[in-house]
N, C-alpha and C positions, 0 to 999 in steps of 0.2 A: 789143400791150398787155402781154402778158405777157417779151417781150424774148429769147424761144426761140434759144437760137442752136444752128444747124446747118449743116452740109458743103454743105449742097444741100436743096432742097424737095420732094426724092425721098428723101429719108432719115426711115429710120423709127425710130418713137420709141425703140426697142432697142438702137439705135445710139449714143444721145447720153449724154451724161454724167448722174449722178445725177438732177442739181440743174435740166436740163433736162428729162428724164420727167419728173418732179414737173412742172414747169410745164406741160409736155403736158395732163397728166391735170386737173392744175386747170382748164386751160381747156375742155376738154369738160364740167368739171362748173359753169361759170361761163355756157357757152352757154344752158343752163336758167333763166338768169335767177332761183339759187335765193334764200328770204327765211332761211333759215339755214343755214348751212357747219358743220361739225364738221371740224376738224383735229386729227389723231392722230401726236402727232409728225412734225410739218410741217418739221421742216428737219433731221432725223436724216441723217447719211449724205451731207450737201451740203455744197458750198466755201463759203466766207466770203462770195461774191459772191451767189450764190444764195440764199442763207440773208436778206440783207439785201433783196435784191428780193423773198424770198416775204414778208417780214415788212412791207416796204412796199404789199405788194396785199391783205392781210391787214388790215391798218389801213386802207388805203382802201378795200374792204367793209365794213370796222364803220362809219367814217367816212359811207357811203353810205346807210346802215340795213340792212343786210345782219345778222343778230343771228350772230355770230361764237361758235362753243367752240370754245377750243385745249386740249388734252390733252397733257402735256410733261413731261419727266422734268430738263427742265434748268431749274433755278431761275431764272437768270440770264433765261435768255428768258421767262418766267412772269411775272418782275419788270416785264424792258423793254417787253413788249406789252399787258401787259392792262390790264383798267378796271377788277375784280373779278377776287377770285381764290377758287376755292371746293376748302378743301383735302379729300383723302378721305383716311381710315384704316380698314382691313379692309373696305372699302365704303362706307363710310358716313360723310357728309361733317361732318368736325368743326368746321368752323368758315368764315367766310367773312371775306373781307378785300379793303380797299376800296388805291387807289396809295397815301395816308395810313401806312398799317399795314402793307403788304406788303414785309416783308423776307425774308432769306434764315432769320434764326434764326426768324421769328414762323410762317414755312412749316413749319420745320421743328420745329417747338415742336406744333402742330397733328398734326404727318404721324405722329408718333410717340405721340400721346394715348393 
């Protein structure tokens, strides 16, 4: 499901490339069958390849009912993934924005309030 690639079926998760751990670990925490995810910088640190399959299993959890928060420092993906975006400053969230309104200046017009 999640598309793990590895050496061999003996090989353990410390072995594999970033952007596979990450997929590891998601799926241990997707065997819980949980009703909400929190991702913390969900694709920091991964190949272009992987970044596009965590973002496509990501969407088909929200897609699912799965109630999905992503937490991201990169606009771009804030943009391309979410349904809502709720921006914070010093803690405390200044403003909220629907796909309609979410741009790069309107994030960053909030972020800096």
């Amino acid at each position: 499901m999640l598309s793990v690639k590895a050496p061999s079926i003996e090989a353990t998760a410390a072995t594999l490339s970033g952007g596979n751990q990450q997929k590891v670990v998601l799926g241990k925490w997707l065997t819980l069958r949980p009703r909400v995810m929190v991702f913390d910088e969900p694709t920091q640190g991964v190949d272009v390849g992987a970044k596009a399959e965590i973002h496509r299993l990501i969407r088909r959890l929200a897609d699912e009912g799965t109630a999905v928060l992503m937490i991201s420092s990169d606009i771009e993906e804030i943009i391309a993934e979410s349904d809502r975006v709720a921006v914070m400053h010093e803690g405390r969230i200044t403003g909220l924005l629907d796909g309609a309104t979410c741009t790069p200046e309107s994030i960053m017009q909030l972020a800096i309030a």
